[in-house]
N, C-alpha and C positions, 0 to 999 in steps of 0.2 A: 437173630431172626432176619431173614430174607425182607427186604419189598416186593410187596406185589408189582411193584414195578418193571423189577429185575426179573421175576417170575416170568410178567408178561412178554418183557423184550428176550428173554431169553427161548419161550416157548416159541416166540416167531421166530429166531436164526434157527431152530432146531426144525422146524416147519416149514421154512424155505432149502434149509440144507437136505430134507426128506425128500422133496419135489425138485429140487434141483437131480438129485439120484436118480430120480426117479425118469428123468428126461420132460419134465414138465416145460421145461425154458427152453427146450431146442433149437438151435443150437447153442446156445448156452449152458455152458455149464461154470458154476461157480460154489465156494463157499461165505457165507453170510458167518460173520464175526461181529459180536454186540462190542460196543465201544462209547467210551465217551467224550471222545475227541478225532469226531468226524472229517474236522479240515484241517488235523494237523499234519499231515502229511499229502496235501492235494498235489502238490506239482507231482508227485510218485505213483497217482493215478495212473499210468500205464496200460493196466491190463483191467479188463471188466471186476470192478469192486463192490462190490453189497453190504452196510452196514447198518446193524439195528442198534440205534439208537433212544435209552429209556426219556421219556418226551417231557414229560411232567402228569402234573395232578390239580382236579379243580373237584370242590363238593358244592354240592347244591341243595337246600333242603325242600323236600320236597312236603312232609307234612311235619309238624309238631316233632314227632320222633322219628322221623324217618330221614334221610340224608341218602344221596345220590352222587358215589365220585365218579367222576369221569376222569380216567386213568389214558395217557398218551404217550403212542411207541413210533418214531421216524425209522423211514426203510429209506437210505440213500443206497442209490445207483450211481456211480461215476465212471467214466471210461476217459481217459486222452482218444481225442480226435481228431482229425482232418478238417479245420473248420471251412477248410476252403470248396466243400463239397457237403452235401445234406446226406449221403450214404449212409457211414458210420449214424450219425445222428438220428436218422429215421430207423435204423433197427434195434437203437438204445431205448426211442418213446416207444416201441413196439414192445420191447421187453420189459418197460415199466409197467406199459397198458397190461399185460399179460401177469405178470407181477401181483399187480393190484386186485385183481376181477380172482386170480388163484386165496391171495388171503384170504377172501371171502369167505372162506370153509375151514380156516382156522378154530378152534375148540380148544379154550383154556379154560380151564377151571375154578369154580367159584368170580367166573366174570363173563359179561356176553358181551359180544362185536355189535359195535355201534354203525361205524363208521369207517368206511377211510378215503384221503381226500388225496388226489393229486394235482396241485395247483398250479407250484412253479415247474413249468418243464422241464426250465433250466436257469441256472443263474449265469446273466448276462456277463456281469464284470468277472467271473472266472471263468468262463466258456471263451472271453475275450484275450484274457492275459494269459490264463496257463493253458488255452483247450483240451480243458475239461468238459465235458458234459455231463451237468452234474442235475439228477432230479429226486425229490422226496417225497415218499408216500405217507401219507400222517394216517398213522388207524389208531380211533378212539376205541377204549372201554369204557361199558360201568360197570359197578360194584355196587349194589345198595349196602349200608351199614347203620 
């Protein structure tokens, strides 16, 4: 038996790989590969990378019998960059920005979109050491059960 989990991270690479076809990111064009070992190969970030990552799971009850999970999928963006320059940079947050606002109209099944947060831009100490530009998109689900 699958996790809804893996359901849900997998609906999202198939839904960005759709929209990515589709020229939604232009000029970008990429493939979104779920994974779950997003910085094991960071220094190899080279070229524009998209990975959906299954995030975890919290429940919360909300009455007597009723219970609320909220189900969590990471979308990393990476690219090597130029840090010596904001160029690269500003059209990676652009295509996060874009990224993010396009999930919105994601539609999976037996779950509805909560949320999705874009927090950290970038992380400093690998933006620093390997110029990376590296940022994540965290979309929540729930699930009543």
């Amino acid at each position: 038996m699958a996790s809804k989990l893996v359901e849900i991270a997998e609906a999202v690479k198939v839904f960005l790989n759709d929209e990515s076809e589709k020229g939604t990111f232009a000029p970008y064009t990429f493939e979104a590969t779920r994974t779950y070992l997003p910085w094991k190969q960071i220094n190899e970030l080279l070229e524009l990378t998209v990975m959906v990552i299954p995030g975890g799971l919290s429940s919360e009850q909300e009455s007597r019998s009723m219970y609320r999970d909220d189900l969590v999928v990471d979308v990393a963006i990476g690219k090597h960059i130029d840090i010596t320059s904001n160029t690269e940079a500003d059209a990676i947050m652009g295509l996060a920005e874009l990224v993010h606002v396009t999930l919105r109209a994601i539609d999976v099944s037996d779950v509805s979109w909560v949320k999705n947060e874009l927090k950290a831009i970038y992380d400093e100490m690998i933006l620093l050491k390997s110029h990376v530009y590296l940022t994540v998109i965290r979309m929540t689900f729930n699930a009543a059960s």
